[in-house]
MOPAC internal coordinates of N, CA, C and O (Angstrom, degrees):
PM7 1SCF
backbone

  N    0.0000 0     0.00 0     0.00 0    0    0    0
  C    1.4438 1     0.00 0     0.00 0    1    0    0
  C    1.5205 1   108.62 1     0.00 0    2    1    0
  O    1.2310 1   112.30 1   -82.68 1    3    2    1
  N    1.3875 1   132.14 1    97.32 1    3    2    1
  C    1.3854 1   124.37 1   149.44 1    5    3    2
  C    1.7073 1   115.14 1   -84.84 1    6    5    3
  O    1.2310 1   130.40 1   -45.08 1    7    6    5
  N    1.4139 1    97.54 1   134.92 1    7    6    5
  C    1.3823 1   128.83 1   163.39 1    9    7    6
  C    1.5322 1   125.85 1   -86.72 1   10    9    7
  O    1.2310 1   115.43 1   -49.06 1   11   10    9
  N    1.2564 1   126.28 1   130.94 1   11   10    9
  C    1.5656 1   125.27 1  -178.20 1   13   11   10
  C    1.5623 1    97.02 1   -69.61 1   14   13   11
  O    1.2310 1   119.87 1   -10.08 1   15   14   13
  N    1.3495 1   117.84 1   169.92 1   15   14   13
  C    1.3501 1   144.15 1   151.94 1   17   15   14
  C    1.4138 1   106.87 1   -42.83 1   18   17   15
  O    1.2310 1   117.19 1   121.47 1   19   18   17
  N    1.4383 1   122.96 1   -58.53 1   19   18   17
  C    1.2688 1   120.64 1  -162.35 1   21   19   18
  C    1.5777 1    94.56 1   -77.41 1   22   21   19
  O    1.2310 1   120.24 1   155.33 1   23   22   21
  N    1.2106 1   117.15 1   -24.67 1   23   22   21
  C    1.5961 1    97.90 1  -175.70 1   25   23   22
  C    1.2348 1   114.17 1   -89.93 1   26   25   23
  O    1.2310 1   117.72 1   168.71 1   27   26   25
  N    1.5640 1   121.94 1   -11.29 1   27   26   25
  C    1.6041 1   105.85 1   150.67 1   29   27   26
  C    0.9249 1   133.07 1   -89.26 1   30   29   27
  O    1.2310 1   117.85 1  -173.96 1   31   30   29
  N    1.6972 1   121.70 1     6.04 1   31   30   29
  C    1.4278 1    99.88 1   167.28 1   33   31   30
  C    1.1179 1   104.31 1   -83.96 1   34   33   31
  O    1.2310 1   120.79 1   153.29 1   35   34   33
  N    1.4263 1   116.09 1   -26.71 1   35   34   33
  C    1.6769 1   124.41 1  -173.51 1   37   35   34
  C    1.8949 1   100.53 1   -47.25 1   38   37   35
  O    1.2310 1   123.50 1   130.85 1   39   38   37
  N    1.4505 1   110.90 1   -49.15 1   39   38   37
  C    1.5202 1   110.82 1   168.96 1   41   39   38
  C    1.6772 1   128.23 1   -44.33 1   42   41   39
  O    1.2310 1   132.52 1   140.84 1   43   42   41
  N    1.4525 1    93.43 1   -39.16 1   43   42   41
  C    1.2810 1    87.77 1  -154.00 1   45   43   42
  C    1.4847 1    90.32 1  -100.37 1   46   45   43
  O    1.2310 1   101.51 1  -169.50 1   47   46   45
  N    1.6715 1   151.30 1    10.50 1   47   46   45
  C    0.6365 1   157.81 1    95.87 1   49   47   46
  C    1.4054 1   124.07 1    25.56 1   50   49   47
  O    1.2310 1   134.33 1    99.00 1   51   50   49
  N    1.6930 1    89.90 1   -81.00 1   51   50   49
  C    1.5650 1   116.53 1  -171.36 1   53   51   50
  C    1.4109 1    99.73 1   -72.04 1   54   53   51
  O    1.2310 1   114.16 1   147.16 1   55   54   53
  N    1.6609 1   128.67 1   -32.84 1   55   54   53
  C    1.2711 1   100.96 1  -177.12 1   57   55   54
  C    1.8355 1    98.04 1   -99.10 1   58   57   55
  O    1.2310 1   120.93 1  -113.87 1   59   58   57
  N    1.4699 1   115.82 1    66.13 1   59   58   57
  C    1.2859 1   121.04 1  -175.85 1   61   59   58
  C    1.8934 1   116.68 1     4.36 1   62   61   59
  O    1.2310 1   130.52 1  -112.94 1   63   62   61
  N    1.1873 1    97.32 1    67.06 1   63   62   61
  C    1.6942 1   116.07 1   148.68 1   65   63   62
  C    1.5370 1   111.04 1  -131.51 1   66   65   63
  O    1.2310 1   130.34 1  -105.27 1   67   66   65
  N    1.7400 1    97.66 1    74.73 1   67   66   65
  C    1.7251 1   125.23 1   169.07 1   69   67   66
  C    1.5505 1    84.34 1   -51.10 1   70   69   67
  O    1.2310 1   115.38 1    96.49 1   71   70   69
  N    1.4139 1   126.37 1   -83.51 1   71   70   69
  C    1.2416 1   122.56 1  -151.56 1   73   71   70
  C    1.7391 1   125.09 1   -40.44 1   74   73   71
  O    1.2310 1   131.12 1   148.72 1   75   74   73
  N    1.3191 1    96.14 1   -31.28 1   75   74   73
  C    1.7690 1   112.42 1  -166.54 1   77   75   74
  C    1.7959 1    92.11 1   -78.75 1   78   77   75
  O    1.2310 1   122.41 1   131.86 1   79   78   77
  N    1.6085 1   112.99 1   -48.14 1   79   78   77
  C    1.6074 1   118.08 1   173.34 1   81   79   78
  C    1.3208 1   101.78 1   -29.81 1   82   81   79
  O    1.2310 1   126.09 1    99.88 1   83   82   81
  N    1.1891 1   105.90 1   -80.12 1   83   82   81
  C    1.7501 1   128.64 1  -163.15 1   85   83   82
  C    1.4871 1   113.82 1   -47.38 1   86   85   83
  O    1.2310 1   116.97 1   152.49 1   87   86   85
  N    1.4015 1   123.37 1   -27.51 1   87   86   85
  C    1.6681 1   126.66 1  -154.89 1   89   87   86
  C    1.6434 1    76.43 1  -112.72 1   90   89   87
  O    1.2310 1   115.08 1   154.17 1   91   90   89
  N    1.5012 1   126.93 1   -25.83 1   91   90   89
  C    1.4443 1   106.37 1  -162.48 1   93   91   90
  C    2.0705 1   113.89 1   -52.50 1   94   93   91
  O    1.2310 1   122.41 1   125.27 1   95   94   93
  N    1.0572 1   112.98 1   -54.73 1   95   94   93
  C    1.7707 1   104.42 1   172.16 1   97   95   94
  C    1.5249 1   120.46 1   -41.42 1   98   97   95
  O    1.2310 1   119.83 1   141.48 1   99   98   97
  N    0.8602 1   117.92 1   -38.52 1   99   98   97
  C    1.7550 1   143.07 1  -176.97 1  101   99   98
  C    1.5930 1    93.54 1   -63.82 1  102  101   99
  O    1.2310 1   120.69 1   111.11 1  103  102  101
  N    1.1106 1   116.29 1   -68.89 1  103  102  101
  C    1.5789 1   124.33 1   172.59 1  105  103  102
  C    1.6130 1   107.95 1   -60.08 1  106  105  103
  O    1.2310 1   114.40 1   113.57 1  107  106  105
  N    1.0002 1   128.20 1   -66.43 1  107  106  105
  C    1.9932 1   106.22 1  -178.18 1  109  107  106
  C    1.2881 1   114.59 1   -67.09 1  110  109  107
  O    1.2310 1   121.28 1   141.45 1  111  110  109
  N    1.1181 1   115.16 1   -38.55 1  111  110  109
  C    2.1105 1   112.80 1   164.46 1  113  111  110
  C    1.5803 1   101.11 1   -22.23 1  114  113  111
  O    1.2310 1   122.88 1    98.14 1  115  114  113
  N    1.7057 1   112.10 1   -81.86 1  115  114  113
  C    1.3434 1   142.35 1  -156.48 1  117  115  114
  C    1.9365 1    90.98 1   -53.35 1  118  117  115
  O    1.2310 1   122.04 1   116.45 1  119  118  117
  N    0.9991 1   113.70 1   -63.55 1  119  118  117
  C    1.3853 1   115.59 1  -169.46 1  121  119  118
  C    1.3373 1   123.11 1   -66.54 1  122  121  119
  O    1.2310 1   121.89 1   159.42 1  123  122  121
  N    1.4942 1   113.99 1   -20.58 1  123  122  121
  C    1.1579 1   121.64 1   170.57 1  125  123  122
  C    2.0310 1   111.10 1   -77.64 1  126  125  123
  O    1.2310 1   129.96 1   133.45 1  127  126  125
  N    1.6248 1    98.40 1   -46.55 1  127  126  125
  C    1.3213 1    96.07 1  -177.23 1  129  127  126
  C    1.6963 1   116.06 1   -66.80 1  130  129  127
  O    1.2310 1   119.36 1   165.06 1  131  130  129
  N    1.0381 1   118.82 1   -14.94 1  131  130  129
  C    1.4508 1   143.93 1  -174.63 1  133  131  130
  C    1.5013 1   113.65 1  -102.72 1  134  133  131
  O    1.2310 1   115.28 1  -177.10 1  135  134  133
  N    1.2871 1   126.56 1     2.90 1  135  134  133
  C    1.4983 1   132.79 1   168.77 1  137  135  134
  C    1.1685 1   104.98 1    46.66 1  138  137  135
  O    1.2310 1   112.36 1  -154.61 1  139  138  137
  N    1.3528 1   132.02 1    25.39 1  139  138  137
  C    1.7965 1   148.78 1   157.81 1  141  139  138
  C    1.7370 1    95.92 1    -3.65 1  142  141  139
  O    1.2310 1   117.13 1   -52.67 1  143  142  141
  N    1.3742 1   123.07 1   127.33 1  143  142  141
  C    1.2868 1   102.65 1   144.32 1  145  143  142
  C    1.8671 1   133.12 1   -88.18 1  146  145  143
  O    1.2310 1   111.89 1    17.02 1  147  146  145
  N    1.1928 1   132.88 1  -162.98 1  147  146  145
  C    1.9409 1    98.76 1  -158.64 1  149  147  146
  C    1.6711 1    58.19 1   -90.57 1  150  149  147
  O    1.2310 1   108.79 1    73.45 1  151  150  149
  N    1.5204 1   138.58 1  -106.55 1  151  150  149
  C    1.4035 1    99.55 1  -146.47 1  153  151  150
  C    1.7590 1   148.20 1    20.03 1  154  153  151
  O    1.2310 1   126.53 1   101.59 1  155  154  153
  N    1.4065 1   105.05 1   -78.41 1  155  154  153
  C    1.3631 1   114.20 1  -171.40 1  157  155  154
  C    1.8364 1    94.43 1   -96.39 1  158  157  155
  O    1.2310 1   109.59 1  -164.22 1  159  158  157
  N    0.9316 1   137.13 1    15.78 1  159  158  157
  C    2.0637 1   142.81 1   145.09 1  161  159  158
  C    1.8563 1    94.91 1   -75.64 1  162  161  159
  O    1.2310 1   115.41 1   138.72 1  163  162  161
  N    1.5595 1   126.32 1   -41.28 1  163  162  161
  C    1.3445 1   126.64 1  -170.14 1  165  163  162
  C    1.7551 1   118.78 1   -76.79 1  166  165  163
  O    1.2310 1   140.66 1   160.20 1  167  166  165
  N    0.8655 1    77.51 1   -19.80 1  167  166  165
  C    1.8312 1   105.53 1  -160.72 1  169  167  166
  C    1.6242 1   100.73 1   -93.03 1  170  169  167
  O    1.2310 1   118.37 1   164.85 1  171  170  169
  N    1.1397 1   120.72 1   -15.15 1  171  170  169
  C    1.6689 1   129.66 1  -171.72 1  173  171  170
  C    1.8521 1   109.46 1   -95.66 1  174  173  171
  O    1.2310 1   120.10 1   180.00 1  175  174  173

């Protein structure tokens, strides 16, 4: 199952973490440009 961006913030929304919604693009940008492993993407 992949999920879009918009549908997790839309998730995380609903379980009111506005803040985590909002920073989520900011966070896969960074991890992508930074070859993050999901570890250290979790850890951020």
């Amino acid at each position: 199952m992949s999920k879009s961006v918009t549908e997790i913030q839309q998730s995380f929304r609903q379980l009111r973490m506005v803040e985590t919604a909002e920073g989520l693009s900011d966070i896969l940008r960074k991890a992508e440009q930074k070859s993050w492993t999901y570890l250290e993407f979790w850890k951020s």
